[in-house]
N, C-alpha and C positions, 0 to 999 in steps of 0.2 A: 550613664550612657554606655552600652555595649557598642561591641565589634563582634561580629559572628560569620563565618566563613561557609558557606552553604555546598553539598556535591550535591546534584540534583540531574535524573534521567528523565528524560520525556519521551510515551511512545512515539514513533515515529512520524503523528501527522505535525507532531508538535515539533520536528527537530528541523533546527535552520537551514537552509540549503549550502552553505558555506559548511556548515557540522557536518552536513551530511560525508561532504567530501572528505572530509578528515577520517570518521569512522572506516568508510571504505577502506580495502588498501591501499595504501601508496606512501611516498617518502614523508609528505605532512601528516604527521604523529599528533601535533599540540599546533591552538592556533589561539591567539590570543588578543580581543578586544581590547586599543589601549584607551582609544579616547573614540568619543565621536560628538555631531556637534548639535544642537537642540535645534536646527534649522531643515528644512522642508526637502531640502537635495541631499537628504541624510549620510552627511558627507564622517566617513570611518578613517580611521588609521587601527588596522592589524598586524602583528607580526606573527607569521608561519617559521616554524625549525624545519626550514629544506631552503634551496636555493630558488632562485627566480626560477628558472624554467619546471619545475616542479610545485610553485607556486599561484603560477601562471592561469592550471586548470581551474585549480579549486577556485581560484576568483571568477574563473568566468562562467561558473556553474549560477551565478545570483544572474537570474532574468533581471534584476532592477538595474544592474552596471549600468553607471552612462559611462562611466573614464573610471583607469586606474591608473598610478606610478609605482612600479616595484623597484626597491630597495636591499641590494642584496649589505648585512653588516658581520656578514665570514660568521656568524654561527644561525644565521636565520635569516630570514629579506620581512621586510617591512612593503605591507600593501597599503596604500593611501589608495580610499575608494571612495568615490560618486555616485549614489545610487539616486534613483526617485522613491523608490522606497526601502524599511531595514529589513521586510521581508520578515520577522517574528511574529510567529503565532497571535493570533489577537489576543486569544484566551492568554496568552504570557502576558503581551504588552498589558491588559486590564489587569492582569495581579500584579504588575510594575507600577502601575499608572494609582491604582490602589491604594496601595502601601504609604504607610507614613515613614518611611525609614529612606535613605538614604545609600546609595551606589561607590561600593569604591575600586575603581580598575584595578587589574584586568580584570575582564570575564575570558575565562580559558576553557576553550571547546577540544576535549581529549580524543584521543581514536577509542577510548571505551565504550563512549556514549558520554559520559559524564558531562555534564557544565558547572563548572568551579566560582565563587565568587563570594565576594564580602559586603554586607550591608551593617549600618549602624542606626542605631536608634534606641529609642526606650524598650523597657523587655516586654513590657506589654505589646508595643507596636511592631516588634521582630516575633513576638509568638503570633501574632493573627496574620503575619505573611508566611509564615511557616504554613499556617493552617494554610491559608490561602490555595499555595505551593505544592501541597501535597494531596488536594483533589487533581491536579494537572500531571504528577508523576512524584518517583523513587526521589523522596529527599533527605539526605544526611545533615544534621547539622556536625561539622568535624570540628568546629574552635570555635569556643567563647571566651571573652575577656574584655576589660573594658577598655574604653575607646583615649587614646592619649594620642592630645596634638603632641608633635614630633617633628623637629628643621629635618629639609632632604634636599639630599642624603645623608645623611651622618656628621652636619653642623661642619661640614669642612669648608677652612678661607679658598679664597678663588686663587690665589698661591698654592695652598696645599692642594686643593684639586688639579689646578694644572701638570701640581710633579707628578701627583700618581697618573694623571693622560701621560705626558712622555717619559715616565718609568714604562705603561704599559708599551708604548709605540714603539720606545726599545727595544725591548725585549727582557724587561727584567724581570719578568712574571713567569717566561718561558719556561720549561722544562726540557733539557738542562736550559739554565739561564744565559740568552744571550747577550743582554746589555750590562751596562752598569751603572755607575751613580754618576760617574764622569760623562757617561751618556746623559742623562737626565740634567746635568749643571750644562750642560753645551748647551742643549734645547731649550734651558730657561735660564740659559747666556746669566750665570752665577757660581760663585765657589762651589766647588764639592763638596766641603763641608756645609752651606747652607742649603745647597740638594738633598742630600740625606737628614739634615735636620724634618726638612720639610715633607721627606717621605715615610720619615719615622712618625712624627705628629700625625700623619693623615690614615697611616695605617693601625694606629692606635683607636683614633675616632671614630675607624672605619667597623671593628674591631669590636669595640667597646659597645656599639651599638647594634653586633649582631649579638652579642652576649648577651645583652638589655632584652631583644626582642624574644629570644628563647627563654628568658626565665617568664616574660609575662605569658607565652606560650602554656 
């Protein structure tokens, strides 16, 4: 089983009206498909790198909106949308609809043009979506390798993930750094010494597993 990462351009009848607004200028750079749901009010969750009021247009550029919620989380806002329709090219949706391969978020629409994303499947059934793909526009394939289940994030207990949220809430990530481990034992009401244990174990895992993912790169 592969994992294959696709950059792919489509001429412009083919590009999303949400893309579109991204390519344009403006402060949304990258905008990224996390999830959406197999039901009929093709209901989306995106996240934009700009704030909510810079957010705001590129969502109401989709004719289909019924409702949005923007979410600002201090490095991008997250849009939960409503549509009656996703509004992608049919000719896209049938090479989707096609394919025997398999989706895995995000899909990240760039201000280049570009649309980024990962499919999995047998090589035979990722070579005839390639093909597919590339009557419709400019496709790269940029990483192959093979497909491993993997705990997420990074196999950490709900103890250790909690120290690294209030190490982060701290500020002990900051530059220079504003909290400290005494911070982090207050917030999970525990020794400092079992604070730092558990911040050290979490950032090993954390660690360990970007190491992993670069050598299979």
């Amino acid at each position: 089983m592969k994992r294959v990462q696709f950059a792919a351009t489509y001429p412009e009848r083919l590009v999303h009206p949400l893309h579109r607004q991204v390519i344009e200028s403006g402060p949304v750079t990258r905008a990224e498909l996390l999830t959406w749901s197999p039901t009929a009010d093709a209901t989306t969750l995106f996240w934009c790198d700009a704030d909510a009021d810079a957010t705001a247009p590129v969502v109401r550029a989709t004719d289909s909106l019924v409702d949005s919620e923007l979410v600002e989380d201090g490095g991008g806002t997250y849009a939960f949308l409503r549509q009656d329709d996703y509004e992608f090219a049919p000719a896209v949706l049938d090479a989707i609809a096609a394919a025997r391969v398999v989706f895995l978020p995000p899909v990240v629409f760039l201000e280049t043009g570009e649309v980024r994303f990962e499919a999995v499947g047998e090589a035979g059934a990722l070579g005839a979506f390639h093909e597919a793909l590339t009557d419709l526009g400019d496709v790269t394939i940029e990483r192959v390798h093979e497909f491993e289940r993997t705990a997420s994030p990074s196999r950490l207990t709900d103890r250790q993930r909690a120290a690294l949220e209030a190490a982060v809430a701290a500020g002990y990530y900051e530059v220079p750094r504003d909290g400290t481990i005494a911070d982090v034992a207050a917030a999970l009401d525990c020794s400092t010494s079992t604070a730092g244990e558990l911040v050290r174990k979490a950032e090993t895992a954390v660690i360990r597993e970007f190491v992993a993912a670069g050598e299979e790169d």
